[in-house]
VEXGU-213414 format. One record per residue (C-alpha): x, y, z. Coordinates in pm, whole numbers, plus 32768, in hexadecimal, padded with zeros to 4 digits. Layout:
XYZ ...
END
This chain:
681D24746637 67C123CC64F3 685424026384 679324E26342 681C25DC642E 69A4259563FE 69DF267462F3 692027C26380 69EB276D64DB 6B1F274A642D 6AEC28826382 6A84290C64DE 6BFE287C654F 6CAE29536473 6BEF2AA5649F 6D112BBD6554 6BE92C4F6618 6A352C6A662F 69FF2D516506 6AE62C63642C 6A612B0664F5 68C02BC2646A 69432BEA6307 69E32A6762FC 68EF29BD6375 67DB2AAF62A2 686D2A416179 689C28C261E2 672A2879626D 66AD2944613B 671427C96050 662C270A614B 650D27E661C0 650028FB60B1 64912A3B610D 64512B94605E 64CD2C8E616D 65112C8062D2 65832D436444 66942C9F6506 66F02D4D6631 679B2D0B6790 66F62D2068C9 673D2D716A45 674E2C2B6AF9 66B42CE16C34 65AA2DA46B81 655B2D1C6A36 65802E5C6994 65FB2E9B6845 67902F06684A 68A62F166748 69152EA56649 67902E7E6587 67B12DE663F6 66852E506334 66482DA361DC 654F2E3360D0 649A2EF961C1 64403045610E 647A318B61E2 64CC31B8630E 6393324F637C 62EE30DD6334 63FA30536424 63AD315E6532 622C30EE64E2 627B2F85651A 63152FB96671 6206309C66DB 61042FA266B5 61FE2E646735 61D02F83687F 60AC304B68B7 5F772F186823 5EE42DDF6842 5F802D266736 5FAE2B736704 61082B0D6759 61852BE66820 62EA2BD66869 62DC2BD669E3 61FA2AA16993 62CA29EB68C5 63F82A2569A6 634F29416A96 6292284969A5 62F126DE69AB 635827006867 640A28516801 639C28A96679 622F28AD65DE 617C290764A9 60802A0D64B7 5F80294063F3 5FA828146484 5F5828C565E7 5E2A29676550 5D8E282864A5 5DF528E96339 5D442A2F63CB 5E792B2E63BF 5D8A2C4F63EA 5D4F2BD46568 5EC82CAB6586 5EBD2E466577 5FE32E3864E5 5F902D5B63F7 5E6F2E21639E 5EFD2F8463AA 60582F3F630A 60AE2E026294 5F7D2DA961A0 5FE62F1D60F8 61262E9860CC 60D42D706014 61292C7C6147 606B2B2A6125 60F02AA46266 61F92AE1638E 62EA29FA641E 63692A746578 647429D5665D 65092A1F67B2 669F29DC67B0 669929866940 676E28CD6A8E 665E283F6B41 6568296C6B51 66982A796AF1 665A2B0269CC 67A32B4F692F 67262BB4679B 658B2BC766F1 65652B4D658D 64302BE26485 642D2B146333 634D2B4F6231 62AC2ADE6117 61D22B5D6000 61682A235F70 60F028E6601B 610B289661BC 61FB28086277 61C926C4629D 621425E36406 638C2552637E 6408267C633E 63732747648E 63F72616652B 654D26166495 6571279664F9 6500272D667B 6605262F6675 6718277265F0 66B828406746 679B27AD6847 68A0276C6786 68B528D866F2 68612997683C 698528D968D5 6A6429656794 69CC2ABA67A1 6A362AE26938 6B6C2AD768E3 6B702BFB6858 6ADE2CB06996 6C1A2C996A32 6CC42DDA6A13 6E602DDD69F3 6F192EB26AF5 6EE130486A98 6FE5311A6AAF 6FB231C76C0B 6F35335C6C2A 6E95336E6ACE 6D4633646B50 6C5C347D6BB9 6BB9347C6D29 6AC735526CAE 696E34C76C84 688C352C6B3A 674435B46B5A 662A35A86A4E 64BD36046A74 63BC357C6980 624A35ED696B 610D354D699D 612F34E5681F 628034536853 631435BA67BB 646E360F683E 6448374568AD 65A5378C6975 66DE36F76992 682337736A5B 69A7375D69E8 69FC362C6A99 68B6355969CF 696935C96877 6AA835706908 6A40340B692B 695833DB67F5 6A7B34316727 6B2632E867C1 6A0C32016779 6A423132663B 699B315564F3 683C30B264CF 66EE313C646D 66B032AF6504 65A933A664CC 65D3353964C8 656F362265B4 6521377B65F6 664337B566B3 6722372065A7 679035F8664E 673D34A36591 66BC33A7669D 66FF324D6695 65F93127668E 668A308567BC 6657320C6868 64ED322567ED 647230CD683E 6503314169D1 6424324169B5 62FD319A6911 632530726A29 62F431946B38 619B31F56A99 613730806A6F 5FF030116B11 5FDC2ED26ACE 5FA02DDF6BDE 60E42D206C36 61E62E296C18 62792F2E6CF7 616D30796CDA 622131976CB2 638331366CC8 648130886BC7 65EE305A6BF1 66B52FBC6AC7 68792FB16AA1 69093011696A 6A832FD668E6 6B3930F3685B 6C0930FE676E 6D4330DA6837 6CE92FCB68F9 6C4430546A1F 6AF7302A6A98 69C4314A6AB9 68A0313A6B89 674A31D76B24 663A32156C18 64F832A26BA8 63EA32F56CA6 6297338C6C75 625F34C66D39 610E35356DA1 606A36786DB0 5F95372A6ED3 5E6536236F22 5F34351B6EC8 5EF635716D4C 601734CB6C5F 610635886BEE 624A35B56B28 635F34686B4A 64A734CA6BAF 65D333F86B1C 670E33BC6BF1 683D33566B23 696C33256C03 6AC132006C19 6A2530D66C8D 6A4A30CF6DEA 6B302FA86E9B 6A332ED76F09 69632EE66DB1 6ABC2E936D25 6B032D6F6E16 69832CFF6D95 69FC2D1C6C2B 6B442C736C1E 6AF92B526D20 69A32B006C49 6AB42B1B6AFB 6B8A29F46BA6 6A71294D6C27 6AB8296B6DA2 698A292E6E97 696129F36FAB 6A1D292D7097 6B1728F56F9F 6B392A956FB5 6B4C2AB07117 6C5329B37130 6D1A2A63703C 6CF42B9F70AE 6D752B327213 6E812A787158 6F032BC170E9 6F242C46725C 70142B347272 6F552A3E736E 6FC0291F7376 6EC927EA7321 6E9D27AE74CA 6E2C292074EC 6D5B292073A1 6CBB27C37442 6C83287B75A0 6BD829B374E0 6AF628E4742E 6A7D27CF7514 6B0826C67420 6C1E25C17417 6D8C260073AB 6D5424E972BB 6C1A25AC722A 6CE6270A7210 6DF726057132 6CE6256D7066 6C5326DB7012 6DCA276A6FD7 6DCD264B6EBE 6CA526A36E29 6CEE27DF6E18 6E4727B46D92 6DC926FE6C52 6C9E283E6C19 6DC2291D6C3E 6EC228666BA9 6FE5286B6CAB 708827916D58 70E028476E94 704F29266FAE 713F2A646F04 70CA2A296DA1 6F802A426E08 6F802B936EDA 70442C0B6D86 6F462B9F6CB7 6E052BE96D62 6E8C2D2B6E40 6F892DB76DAC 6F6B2DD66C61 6DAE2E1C6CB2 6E0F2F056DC3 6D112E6F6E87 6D482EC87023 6D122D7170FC 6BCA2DC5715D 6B642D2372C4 69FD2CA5721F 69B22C1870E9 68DB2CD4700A 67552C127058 67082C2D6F08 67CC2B0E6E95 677E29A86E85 67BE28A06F8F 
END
């Protein structure tokens, strides 16, 4: 961390959650990289998919926003975020990657040249290759020039570890939530066309952030319609036909969406069918040990820590040392912020909920 970056962390330090941590730091990094407008969003560690809370600066209409998301989706475009996510170096400028030839990008061509954008600075707030938050700054004017693309590389860590914090969700008041998974189908053109009770009942949980009307009345979220773009994408590299992002309510819990492309008879494509439901247990387990930073045998440990094995039955279990299980339990301790085997089952069971699954989820780092 240089100079430089103290004061945006600092105001990153004192943000009370991710919408207010997008709208501190906005403001800060403006003073040393200006910028006209800009998109900062979280992201799903697991998927990379766009989730709540999302700030949007001097955008224009929401229909622009929906337009920029579609084409970050369903084309070919320079800087990608899925590429950038596992770049050496986490933030570029869309003319320097193009040699000062912005048109190379669709979306540069097709949206941002109409909108008076001279050049794009994206970033990727990640852990490693988790993306935790995705960053759009732009400018009207001249480009972005290497210090300041490499002072807002140098911001990603830092600010993705902030931002995680945030992903852990406080203990919810028990029999509040629904069972009931939501069901909405969208048409070839991305159209919903049908959605049943439970689907309203959980859109009207999801925070505020940019929505667009349908003909069923319901406004739909960005973070719902980039699931359901993801599901149509075709671009080499990502899951075809299937997208899966978590979104926070706004009471603290956490909602899955599933979107899958159906197909017709012959195989033809047809309509996408969007599951919202409670995340379940193991996608929370996912969540909250990636939001304290636990590795997947960190998890397991835990989780057979709250059976109440002792650290010889835990070492049996796992093929591994007694001392090992103690040097884990310490590491752990200091991610979770206890200082005993009971604190921690509080902290990471009972107040998550989580059951003491008998595997770790495999999606999770080693």
């Amino acid at each position: 961390m240089t100079d430089r970056h103290r004061p945006v962390l600092a105001a990153a330090g004192q943000a009370a959650d991710a919408l207010d941590l997008f709208g501190r730091v906005s403001a800060r990094l403006r003073r040393l990289v200006p910028f006209h407008s800009a998109v900062w969003t979280a992201a799903d560690p697991e998927t990379g998919l766009i989730t709540a809370p999302m700030l949007v600066e001097n955008m224009g209409s929401g229909e622009g926003c929906a337009a920029y998301w579609r084409s970050e989706l369903l084309e070919e475009n320079v800087l990608p975020f899925r590429d950038l996510a596992r770049a050496s170096v986490p933030a570029a400028g869309l003319r320097a990657a193009t040699g000062d030839l912005p048109a190379r990008s669709a979306r540069f061509r097709r949206l941002l040249l109409g909108q008076g954008v001279h050049d794009e600075l994206r970033a990727v707030l990640r852990i490693g290759d988790r993306p935790w938050g995705l960053v759009s700054l732009f400018r009207t004017t001249d480009a972005f020039r290497p210090h300041e693309t490499e002072l807002v590389a140098g911001l990603s860590r830092p600010l993705a570890e902030r931002l995680r914090t945030f992903a852990r969700p406080p203990a919810p008041a028990r029999g509040t939530d629904s069972p009931a998974s939501g069901l909405i189908l969208f048409d070839g053109a991305g159209e919903a066309i049908s959605a049943n009770d439970e689907a309203r009942h959980h859109l009207a949980r999801l925070p505020e952030g940019p929505s667009f009307p349908t003909p069923l009345g319901l406004e739909l979220p960005i973070w719902v319609i980039g699931t359901v773009l993801q599901a149509r994408a075709v671009a080499d590299g990502w899951d075809r036909g299937s997208a899966r992002t978590r979104i926070r309510t706004t009471d603290g819990r956490w909602l899955t969406c599933h979107a899958s492309g159906l197909t017709r008879p012959g195989g033809r494509p047809g309509p996408v069918a969007l599951v919202i439901e409670p995340a379940t247990p193991a996608d929370l387990a996912v969540l909250v040990a990636e939001a304290y930073g636990l590795t997947s045998r960190e998890l397991q440990i835990t989780q057979l820590t709250a059976r109440g094995m002792s650290t010889a039955e835990i070492a049996a279990a796992l093929f591994i040392s007694p001392h090992t299980v103690r040097d884990h339990l310490k590491t752990i301790f200091t991610k979770a912020g206890v200082s005993s085997r009971g604190a921690l089952v509080a902290r990471l069971f009972t107040d998550h909920y989580w059951p003491a699954l008998s595997e770790p989820a495999s999606s999770l780092r080693t």
